[in-house]
Every structure is written in C-alpha cells, then in structure tokens.
C-alpha positions in Angstrom: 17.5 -25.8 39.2 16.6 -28.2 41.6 15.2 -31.8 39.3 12.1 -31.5 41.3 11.2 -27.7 41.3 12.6 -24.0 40.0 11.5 -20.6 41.3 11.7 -17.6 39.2 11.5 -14.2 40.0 11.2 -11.2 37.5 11.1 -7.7 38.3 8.1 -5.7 36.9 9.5 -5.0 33.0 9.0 -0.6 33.2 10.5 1.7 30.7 13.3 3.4 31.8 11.9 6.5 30.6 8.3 7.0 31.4 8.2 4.2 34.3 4.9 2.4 32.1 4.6 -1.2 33.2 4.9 -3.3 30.3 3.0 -6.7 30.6 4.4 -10.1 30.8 2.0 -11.2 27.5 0.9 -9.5 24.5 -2.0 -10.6 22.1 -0.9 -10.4 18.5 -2.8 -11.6 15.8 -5.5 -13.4 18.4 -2.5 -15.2 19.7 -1.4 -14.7 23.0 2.4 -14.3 23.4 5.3 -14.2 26.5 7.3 -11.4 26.5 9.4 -13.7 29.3 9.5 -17.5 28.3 10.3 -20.2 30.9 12.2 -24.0 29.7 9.0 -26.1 31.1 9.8 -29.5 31.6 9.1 -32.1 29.1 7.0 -34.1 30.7 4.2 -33.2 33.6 4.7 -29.9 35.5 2.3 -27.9 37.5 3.7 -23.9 37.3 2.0 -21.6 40.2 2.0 -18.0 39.8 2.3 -15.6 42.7 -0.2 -12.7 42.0 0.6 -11.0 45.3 2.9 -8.5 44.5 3.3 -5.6 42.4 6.7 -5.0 42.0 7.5 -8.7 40.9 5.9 -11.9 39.2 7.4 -15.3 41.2 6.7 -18.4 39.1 7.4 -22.2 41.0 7.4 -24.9 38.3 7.0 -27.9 39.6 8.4 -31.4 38.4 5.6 -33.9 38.7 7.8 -36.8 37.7 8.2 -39.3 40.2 5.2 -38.2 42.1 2.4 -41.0 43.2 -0.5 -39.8 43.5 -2.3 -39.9 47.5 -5.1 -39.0 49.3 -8.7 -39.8 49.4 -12.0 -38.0 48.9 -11.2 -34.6 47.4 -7.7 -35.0 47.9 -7.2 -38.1 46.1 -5.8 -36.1 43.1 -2.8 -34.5 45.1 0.8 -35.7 44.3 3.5 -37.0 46.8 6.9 -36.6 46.2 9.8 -39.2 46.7 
C-alpha cells in the first residue's frame, strides 16, 4: 500500500455451483453488513467505488492526510497533495 492511496480489486463473489452472484453487503437485523471488509485509514480518507464493471468491484481509498485544501469557487473544497 502506497501511504497516500490503495486500490483493491475483487472478483464478483459467484457460487461455484450455480454461478449466483452473491452481493458485497447483506442487511441483517436492519443493519447493513460487508461481506468483504477493507483496513480504512484512521484518520480522513475519501474511498471511490468503480461501478463500471460487472465482473469486478475496484475500490481506491484515498489518504487525505497531508492534503491542503485548494481551489476557489466550487472547487475550493478539493484537496492537493504533497
């Protein structure tokens, strides 16, 4: 793991004998739970999910410590790194 970012790639979970898709969360008791957990950070992170394709999830967790903020207007939110 890089300090400042991880990506992490998981094929689609499927049983090996019917080829169901299984989902990446389940809700049990109204609480909603990972079947795949990730170590976040334990301070500020953003984590971005790609929900382009079908045959894999691809998480980036990003490491928002020692980011300064920059920008102005709309973008005066955004984080730059070192």
């Amino acid at each position: 793991m890089h300090k400042k970012h991880m990506i992490l790639k998981f094929k689609k979970l499927d049983c090996e004998l019917c080829n169901v898709k299984f989902p990446f969360k389940i809700t049990y008791n109204n609480k909603i739970i990972d079947i795949v957990t990730i170590e976040k950070p334990s301070n500020n992170f953003i984590l971005l999910e790609s929900l382009f394709d079908d045959k894999q999830k691809i998480f980036y967790l990003i490491n928002t410590d020692n980011m300064r903020p920059f920008g102005a207007g709309s973008n005066a939110n955004a984080l730059q790194g070192d």
